[in-house]
C-alpha positions as CSV (number, residue, x, y, z in Angstrom):
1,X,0.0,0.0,0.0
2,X,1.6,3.2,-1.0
3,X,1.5,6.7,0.8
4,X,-2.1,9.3,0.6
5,X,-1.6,11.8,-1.8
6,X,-1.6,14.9,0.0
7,X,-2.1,17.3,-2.6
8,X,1.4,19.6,-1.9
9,X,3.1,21.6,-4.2
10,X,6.6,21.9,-5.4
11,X,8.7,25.6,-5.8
12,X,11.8,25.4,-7.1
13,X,13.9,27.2,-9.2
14,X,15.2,26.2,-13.0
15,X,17.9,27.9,-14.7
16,X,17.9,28.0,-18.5
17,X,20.9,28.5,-20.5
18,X,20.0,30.5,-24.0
19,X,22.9,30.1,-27.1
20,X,24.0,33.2,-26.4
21,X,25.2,32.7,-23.0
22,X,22.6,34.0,-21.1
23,X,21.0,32.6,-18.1
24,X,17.1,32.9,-17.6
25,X,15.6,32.1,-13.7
26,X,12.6,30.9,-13.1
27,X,10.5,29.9,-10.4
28,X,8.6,26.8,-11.3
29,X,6.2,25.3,-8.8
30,X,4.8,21.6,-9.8
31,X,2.1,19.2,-8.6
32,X,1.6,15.4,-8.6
33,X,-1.4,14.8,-11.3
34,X,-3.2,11.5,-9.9
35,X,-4.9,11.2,-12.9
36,X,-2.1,10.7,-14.9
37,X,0.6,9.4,-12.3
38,X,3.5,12.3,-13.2
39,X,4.3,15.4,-11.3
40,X,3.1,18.4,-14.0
41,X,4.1,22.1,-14.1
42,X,1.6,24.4,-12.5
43,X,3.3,28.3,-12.9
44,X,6.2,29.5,-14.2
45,X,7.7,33.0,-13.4
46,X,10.8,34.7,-14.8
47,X,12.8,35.9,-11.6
48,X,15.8,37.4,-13.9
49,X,18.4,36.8,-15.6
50,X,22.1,36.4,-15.4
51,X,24.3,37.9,-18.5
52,X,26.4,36.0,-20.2
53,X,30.0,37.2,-18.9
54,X,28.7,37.9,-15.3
55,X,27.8,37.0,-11.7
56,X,25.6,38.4,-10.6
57,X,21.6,38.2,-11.6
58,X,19.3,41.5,-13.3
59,X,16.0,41.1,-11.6
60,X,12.9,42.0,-13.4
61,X,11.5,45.8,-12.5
62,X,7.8,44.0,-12.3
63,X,8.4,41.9,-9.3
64,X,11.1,44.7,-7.3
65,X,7.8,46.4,-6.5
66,X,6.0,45.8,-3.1
């Protein structure tokens, strides 16, 4: 007998590396679909992204407001 499904969710963070050299981060969150027994993506958000050269990571203007 396996576990109850509890119904959580999943935030994590994904980094994607574009040809050019640039690195895009994003915050993914993900959920286990019963239905069809895989975890599947629920959001995505951009968080910034980190030049190709660089450090350190240019934050998008939308989310630096509170």
């Amino acid at each position: 007998m396996g576990r109850p499904l509890t119904g959580k969710t999943h935030v994590g963070i994904r980094r994607e590396t574009r040809p050019n050299g640039d690195v895009y981060v994003y915050e993914r969150v993900t959920g286990y679909d019963a239905k069809t027994q895989k975890t599947k993506t629920i959001s995505t958000r951009l968080l910034g992204k980190i030049l190709a050269g660089t450090t350190l990571m240019r934050r998008r203007s939308r989310y630096l407001c509170a």
